[in-house]
C-alpha positions as CSV (number, residue, x, y, z in Angstrom):
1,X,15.6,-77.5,26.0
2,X,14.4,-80.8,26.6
3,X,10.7,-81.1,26.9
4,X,10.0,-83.1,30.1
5,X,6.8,-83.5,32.1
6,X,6.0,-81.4,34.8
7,X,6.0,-83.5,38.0
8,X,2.9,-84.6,39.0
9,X,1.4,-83.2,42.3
10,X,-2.2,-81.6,42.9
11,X,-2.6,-79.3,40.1
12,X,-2.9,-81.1,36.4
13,X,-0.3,-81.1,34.2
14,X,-1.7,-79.8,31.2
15,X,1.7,-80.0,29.2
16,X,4.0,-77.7,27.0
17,X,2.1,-75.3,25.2
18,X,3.6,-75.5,21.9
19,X,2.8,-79.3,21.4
20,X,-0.8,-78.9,22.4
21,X,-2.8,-79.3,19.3
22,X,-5.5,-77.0,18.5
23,X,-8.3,-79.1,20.2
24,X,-6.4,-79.5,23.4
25,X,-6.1,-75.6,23.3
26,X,-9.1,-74.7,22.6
27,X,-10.1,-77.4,25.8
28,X,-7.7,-75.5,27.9
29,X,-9.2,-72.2,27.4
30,X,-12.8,-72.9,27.0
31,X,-13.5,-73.9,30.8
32,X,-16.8,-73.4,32.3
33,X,-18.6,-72.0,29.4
34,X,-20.5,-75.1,28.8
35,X,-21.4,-75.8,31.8
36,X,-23.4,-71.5,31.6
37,X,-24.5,-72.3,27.8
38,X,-25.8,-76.3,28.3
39,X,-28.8,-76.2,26.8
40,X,-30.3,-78.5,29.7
41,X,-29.8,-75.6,32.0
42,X,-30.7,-72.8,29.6
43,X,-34.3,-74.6,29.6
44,X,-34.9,-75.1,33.1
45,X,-33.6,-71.5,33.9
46,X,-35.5,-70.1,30.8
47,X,-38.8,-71.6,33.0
48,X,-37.8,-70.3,36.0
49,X,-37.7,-66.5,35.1
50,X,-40.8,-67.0,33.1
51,X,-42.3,-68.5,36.1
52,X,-41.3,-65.4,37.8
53,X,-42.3,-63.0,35.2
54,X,-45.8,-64.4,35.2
55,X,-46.3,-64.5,38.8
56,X,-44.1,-62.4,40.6
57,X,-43.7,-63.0,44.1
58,X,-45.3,-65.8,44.6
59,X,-43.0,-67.2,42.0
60,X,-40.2,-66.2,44.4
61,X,-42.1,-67.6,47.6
62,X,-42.1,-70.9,45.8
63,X,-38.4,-71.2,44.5
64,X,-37.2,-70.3,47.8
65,X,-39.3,-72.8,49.6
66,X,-38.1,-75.6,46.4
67,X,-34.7,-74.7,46.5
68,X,-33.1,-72.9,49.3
69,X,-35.4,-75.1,51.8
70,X,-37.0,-72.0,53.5
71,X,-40.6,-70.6,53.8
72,X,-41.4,-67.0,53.5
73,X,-44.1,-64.9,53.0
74,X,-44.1,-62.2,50.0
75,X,-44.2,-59.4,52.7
76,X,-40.8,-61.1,54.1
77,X,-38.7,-60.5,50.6
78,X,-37.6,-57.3,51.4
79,X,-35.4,-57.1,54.4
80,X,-36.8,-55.7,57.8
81,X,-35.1,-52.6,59.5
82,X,-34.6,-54.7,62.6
83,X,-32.8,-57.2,60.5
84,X,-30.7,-54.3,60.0
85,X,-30.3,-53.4,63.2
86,X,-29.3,-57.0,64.8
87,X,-26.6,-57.3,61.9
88,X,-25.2,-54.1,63.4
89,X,-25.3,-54.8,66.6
90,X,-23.6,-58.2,65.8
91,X,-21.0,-57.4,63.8
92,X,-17.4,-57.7,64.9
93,X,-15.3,-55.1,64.9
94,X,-12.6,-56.2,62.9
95,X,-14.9,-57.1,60.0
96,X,-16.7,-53.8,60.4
97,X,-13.0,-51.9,60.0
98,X,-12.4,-54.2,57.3
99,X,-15.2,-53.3,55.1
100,X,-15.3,-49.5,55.7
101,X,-11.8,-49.9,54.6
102,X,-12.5,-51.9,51.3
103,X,-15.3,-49.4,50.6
104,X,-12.9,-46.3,51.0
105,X,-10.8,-47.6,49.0
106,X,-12.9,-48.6,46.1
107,X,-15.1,-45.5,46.4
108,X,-11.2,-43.8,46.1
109,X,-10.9,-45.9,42.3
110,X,-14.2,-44.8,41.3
111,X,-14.4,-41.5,42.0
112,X,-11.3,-41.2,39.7
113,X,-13.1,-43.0,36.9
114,X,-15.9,-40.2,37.9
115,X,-13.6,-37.4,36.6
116,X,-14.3,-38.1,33.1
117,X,-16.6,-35.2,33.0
118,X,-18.6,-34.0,30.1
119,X,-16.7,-33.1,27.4
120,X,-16.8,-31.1,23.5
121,X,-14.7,-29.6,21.1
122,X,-15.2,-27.9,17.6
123,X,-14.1,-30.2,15.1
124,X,-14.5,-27.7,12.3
125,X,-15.7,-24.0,12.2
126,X,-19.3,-24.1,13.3
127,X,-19.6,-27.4,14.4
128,X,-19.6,-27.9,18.3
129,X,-19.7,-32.0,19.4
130,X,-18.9,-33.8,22.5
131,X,-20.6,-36.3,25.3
132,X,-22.5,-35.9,28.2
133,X,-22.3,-38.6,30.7
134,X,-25.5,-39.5,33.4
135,X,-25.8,-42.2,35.6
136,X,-28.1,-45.8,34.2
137,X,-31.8,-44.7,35.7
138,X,-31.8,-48.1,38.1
139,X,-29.6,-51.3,38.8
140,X,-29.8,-54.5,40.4
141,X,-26.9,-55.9,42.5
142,X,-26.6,-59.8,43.3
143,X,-24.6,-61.2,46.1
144,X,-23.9,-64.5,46.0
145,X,-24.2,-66.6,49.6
146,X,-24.2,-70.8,48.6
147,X,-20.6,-71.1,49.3
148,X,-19.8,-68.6,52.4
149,X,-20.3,-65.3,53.7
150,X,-19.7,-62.5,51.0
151,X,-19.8,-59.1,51.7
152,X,-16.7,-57.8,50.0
153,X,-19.2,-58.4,46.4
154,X,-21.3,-55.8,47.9
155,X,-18.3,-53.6,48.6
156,X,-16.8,-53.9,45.2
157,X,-20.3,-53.8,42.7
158,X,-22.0,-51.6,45.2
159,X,-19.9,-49.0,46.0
160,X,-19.2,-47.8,42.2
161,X,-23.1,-47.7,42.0
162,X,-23.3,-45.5,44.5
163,X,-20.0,-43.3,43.5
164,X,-21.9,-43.4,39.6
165,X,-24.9,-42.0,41.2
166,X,-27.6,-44.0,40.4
167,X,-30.8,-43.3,41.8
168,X,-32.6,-46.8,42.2
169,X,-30.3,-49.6,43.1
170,X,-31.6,-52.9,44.4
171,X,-29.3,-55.9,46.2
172,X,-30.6,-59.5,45.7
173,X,-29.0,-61.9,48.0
174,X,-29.7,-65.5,48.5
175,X,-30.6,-66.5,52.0
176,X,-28.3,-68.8,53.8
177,X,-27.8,-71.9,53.5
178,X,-29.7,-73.8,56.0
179,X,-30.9,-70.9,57.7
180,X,-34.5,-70.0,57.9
181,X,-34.4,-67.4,55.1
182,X,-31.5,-65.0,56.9
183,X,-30.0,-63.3,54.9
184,X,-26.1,-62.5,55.9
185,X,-25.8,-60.2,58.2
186,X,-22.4,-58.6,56.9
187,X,-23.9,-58.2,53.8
188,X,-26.5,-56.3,55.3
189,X,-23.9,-54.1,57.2
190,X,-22.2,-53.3,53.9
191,X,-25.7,-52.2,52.3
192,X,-26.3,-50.0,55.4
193,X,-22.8,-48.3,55.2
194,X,-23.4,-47.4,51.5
195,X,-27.0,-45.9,52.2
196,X,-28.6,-48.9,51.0
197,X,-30.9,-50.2,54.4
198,X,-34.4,-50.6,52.7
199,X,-32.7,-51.7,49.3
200,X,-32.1,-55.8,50.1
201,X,-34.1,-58.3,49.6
202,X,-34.1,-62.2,49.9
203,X,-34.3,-64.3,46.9
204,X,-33.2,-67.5,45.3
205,X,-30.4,-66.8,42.6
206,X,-31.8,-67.6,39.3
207,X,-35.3,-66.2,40.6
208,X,-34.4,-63.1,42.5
209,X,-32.2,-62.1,39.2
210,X,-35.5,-62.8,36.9
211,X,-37.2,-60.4,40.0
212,X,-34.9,-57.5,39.1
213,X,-35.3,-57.8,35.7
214,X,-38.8,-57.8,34.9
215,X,-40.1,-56.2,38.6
216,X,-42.7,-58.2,41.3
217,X,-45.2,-56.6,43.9
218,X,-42.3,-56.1,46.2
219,X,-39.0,-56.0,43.8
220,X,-38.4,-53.3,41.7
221,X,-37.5,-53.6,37.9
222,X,-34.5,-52.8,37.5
223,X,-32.6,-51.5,33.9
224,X,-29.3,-53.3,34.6
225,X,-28.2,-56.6,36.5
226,X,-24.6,-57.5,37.8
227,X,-23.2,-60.0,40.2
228,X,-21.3,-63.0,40.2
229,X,-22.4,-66.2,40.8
230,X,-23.0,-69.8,40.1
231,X,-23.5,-71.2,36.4
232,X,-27.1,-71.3,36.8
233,X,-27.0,-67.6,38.0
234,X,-24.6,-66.7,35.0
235,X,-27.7,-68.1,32.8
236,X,-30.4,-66.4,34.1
237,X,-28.5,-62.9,33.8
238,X,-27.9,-64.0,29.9
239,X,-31.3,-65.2,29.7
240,X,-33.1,-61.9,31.2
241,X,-31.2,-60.3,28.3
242,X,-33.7,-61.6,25.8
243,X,-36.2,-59.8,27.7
244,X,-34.6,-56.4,27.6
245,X,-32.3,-56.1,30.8
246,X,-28.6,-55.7,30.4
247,X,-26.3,-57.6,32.3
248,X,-22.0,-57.5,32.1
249,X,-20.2,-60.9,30.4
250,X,-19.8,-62.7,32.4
251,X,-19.3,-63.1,36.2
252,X,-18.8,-66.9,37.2
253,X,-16.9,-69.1,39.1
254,X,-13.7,-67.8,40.0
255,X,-10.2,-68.4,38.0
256,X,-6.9,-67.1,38.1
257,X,-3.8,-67.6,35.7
258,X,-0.3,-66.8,37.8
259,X,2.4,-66.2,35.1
260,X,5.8,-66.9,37.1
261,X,9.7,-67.5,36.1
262,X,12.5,-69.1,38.5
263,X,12.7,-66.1,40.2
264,X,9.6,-66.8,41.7
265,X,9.4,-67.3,45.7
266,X,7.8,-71.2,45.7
267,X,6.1,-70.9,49.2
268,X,4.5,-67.6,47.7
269,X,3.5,-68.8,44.6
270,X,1.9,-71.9,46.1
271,X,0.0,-69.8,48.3
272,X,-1.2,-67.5,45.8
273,X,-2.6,-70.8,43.1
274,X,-4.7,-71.8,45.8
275,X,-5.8,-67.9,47.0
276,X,-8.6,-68.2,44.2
277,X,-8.8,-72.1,43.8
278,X,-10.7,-72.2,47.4
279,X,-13.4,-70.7,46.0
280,X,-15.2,-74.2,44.5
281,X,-15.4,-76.6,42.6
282,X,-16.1,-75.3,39.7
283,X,-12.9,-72.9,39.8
284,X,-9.8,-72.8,38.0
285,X,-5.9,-71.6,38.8
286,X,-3.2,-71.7,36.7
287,X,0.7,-71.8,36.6
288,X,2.5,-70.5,33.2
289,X,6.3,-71.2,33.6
290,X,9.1,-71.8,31.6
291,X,10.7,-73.7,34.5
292,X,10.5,-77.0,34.9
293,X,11.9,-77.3,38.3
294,X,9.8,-74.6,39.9
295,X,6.6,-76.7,38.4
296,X,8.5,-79.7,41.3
297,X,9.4,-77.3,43.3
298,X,5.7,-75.7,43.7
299,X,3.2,-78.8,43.0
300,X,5.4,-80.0,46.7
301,X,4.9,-76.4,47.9
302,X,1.0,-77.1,47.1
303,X,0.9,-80.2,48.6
304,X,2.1,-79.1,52.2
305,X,-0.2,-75.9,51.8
306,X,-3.0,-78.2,51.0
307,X,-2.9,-79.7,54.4
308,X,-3.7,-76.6,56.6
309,X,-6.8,-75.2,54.7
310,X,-10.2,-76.8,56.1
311,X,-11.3,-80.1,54.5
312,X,-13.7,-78.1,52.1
313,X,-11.8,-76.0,51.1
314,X,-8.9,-78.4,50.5
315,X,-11.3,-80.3,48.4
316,X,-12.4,-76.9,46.2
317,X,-8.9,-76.0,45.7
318,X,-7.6,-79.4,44.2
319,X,-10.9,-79.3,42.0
320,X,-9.6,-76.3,41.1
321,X,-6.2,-77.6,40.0
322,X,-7.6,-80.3,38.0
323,X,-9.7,-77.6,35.9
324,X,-6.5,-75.3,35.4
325,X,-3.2,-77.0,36.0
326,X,0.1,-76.3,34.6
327,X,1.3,-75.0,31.5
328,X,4.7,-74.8,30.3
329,X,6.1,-72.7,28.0
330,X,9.3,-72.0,26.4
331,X,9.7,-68.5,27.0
332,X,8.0,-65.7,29.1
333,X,6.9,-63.9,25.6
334,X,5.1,-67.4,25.1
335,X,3.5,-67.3,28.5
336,X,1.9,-64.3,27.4
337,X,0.1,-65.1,24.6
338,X,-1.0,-68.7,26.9
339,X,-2.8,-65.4,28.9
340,X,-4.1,-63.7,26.5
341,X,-5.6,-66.6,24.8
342,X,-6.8,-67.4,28.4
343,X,-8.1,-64.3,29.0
344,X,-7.9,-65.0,33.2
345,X,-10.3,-63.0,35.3
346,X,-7.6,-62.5,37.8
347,X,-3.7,-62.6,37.0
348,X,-0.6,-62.5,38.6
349,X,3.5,-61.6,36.9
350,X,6.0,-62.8,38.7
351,X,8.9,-62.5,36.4
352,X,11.9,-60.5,36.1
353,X,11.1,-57.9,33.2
354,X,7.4,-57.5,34.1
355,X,7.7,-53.9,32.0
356,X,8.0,-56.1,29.5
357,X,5.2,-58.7,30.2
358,X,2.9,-56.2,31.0
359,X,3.0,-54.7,27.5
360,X,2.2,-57.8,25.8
361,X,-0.7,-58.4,27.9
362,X,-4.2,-57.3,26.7
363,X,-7.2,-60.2,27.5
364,X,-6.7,-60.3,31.1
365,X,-9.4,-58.5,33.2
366,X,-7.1,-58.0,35.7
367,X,-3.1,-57.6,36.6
368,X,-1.6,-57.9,39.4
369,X,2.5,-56.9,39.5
370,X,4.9,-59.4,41.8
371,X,4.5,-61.0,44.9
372,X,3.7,-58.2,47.2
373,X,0.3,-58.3,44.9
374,X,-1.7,-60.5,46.0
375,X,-5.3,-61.6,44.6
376,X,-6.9,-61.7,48.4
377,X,-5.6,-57.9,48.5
378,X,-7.0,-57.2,45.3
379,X,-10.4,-58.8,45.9
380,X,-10.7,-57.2,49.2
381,X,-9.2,-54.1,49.7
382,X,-7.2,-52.7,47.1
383,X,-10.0,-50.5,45.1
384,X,-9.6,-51.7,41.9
385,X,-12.5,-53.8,40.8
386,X,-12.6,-57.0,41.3
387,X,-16.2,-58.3,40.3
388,X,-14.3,-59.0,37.1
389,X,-15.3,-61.1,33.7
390,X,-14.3,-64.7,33.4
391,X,-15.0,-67.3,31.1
392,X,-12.1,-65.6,28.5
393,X,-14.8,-62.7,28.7
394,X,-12.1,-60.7,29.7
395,X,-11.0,-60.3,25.7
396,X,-14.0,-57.8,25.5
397,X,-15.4,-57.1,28.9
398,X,-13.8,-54.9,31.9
399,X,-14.1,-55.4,35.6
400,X,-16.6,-54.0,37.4
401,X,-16.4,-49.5,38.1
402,X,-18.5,-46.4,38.5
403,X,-18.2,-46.7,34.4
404,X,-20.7,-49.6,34.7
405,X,-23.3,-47.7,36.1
406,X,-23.0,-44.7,33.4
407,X,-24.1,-44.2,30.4
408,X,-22.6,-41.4,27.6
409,X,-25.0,-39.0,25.6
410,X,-23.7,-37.3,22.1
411,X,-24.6,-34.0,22.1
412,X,-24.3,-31.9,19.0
413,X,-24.5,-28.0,17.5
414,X,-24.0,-27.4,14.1
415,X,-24.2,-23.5,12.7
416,X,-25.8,-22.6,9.2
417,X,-22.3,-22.3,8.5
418,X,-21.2,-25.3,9.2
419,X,-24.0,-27.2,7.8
420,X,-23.6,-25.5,4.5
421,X,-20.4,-27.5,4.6
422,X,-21.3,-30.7,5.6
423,X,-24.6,-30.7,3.1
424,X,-22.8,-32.2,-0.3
425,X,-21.5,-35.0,2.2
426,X,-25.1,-35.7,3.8
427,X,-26.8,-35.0,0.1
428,X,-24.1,-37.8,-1.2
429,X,-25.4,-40.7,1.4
430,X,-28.8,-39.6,1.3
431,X,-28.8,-40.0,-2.4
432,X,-27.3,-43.4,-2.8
433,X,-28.6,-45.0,0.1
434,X,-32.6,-43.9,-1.3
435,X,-33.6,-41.4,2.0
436,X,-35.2,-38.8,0.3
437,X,-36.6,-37.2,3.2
438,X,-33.2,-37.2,5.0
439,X,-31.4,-35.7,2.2
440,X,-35.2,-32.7,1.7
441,X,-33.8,-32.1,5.4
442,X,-31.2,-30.1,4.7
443,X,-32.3,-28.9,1.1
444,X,-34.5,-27.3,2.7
445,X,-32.9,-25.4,5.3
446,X,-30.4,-24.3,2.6
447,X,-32.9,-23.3,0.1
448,X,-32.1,-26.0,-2.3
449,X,-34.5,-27.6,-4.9
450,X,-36.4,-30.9,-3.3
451,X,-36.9,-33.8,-5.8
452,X,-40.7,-34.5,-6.0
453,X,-41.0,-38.1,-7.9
């Protein structure tokens, strides 16, 4: 094989993966975390949830006023019913279709995860163990809304919480943008098909996450936040952290990593790069080949697609080109570890043996099999989650599910019997590792001598 450059076209050629060094690797796969951990932003996100820690909603009055150029009143944070009731009345039937389809089908997913019911065994004579699973006690859901209209987030981290069963669950969602404080009325619509009316309220990102976590006059405090979002939202969920509120690693900008051979379909293939490279600027998408002349064939392919999306969006997507780009590689099995390494929140196979891809593939948070797969129907529709961890997160994190929302109890019985068994093995640890008391615990149940010094 002769190792050429990838013609050049809208997406960056980042080069053949074996001759990247390890700093150009590590490059390659580290996008966007620095941009979530810059200390710059850390600080002036760090001061905003303290801001609203100390003063609650006034805090969140001011930052929508400062940064989403609306004024509110503290009694106006939590959505009205009427707001409610014009989004319903407004809503076009298509979209309304549309997202009691995505929800039926995502509630479908999750009420398969939901079968993994309470479970125990005897592992030895005596000795009952096992789990018990509940739902978390409360959770708070944000929607983003800077760059468009985004009600199928709601659908996908909403309707798990709902299928989990948890009792408190509250939905921060910026206002839009340019509006006076509305808040998106198919978002709304979403919230009110999962039995969620009374549950939204209006809040600037950092802020309203800070809200949920620690709890204002009108927000509730929540045990749990999740949500995609921008870089500065991505910091305030890690930064709320230190405060005692979980949140899932992590959920920012949008990137996906298409893994294709010559049998690929070019006009396909281009459409699918720049599926998820139209969401901004701060995305990434990704080719993996190991063919050179589908690299020409598709950076033309891009080109010509290019032309029909809307200027913006034509401007996100070849951002989002520039931040990904092209890899080659020498072999499909090599492709495979450039996605693992990668660790792609969404990913496409379009290769001939995808059995045997597949296998080999364990970091991404998401597959998707050929080209009758595609991310839209995924993100949309399909059921499976996709509020999904980027940032290489994917290599310890899983997409968003009823699983999320639960939480697994150990549960325990042990008979005199089967104690009387296990004691030389407690004795033994209690011993060396200096627990008197734990070790007098079970000497005493058996009738054994207790040291006294």
């Amino acid at each position: 094989m002769i190792n050429t450059t990838p013609a050049a076209g809208p997406a960056r050629v980042v080069g053949w993966w074996h001759e990247l060094d390890r700093a150009a690797r590590r490059d390659f796969v580290g996008r966007g975390r620095d941009k979530i951990f810059d200390p710059a932003l850390q600080e002036s996100i760090g001061g905003l949830v303290r801001d609203v820690r100390d003063r609650g909603d006034a805090a969140l009055v001011d930052a929508l006023q400062q940064f989403d150029g609306c004024a509110v009143t503290a009694d106006q944070l939590r959505v009205s019913d009427a707001e409610y009731d014009a989004a319903r009345a407004g809503i076009d039937d298509g979209l309304l279709a549309a997202i009691r389809d995505g929800i039926a089908h995502v509630r479908s997913f999750n009420e398969q995860v939901c079968h993994r019911a309470d479970w125990s065994f005897e592992s030895e004579p005596g000795l009952q163990v096992g789990e018990k699973y509940s739902p978390i006690a409360s959770v708070g859901l944000f929607v983003p809304s800077g760059k468009g209209s985004f009600p199928s987030v709601l659908v996908q981290i909403g309707t798990p919480a709902v299928v989990a069963g948890v009792p408190e669950i509250a939905v921060v969602v910026p206002p839009v943008p340019g509006s006076e404080g509305e808040v998106d009325p198919a978002v709304l619509v979403v919230a009110d098909e999962l039995g969620l009316r009374g549950k939204v309220y209006r809040a600037n990102g950092p802020s309203g996450v800070a809200a949920l976590a620690f709890g204002t006059e009108t927000i509730p405090k929540v045990l749990k936040v999740v949500g995609p979002g921008s870089p500065a939202v991505t910091c305030a969920q890690i930064e709320v952290q230190r405060y005692g509120t979980l949140s899932n690693m992590l959920l920012g900008p949008s990137e996906s990593l298409i893994l294709a051979d010559d049998s690929a379909d070019v006009t396909i293939l281009a459409a699918d790069l720049l599926n998820e490279a139209e969401h901004g600027p701060d995305s990434s998408s990704i080719l993996v080949t190991d063919s050179e002349q589908l690299t020409a064939e598709v950076q033309a392919e891009m080109e010509r697609q290019l032309a029909d999306l809307p200027e913006q969006r034509a401007d996100y997507a070849r951002q989002a080109l520039q931040n990904g780009g092209i890899v080659l590689v020498r072999s499909v099995a090599e492709g495979v570890e450039v996605a693992n390494a990668y660790a792609p929140e969404h990913m496409q196979v379009v290769v001939r043996d995808e059995d045997r891809a597949v296998a080999g593939l364990v970091n991404p948070a998401e597959i998707l099999l050929g080209q009758w797969t595609p991310i839209s129907a995924a993100n949309f529709v399909i059921g499976c989650p996709a509020a999904l961890p980027t940032s290489g997160f994917g290599m310890v994190n899983s997409g968003i599910t009823a699983e999320t929302f639960r939480k697994r109890t150990a549960i325990a019985k042990a008979d005199e019997r089967s104690l009387r068994r296990m004691s030389g093995t407690v004795l033994a640890f209690a011993d060396h590792e200096g627990f008197p008391a734990h070790g007098a615990a079970v000497r005493r149940r058996l009738g054994l001598p207790v040291a006294t010094d």
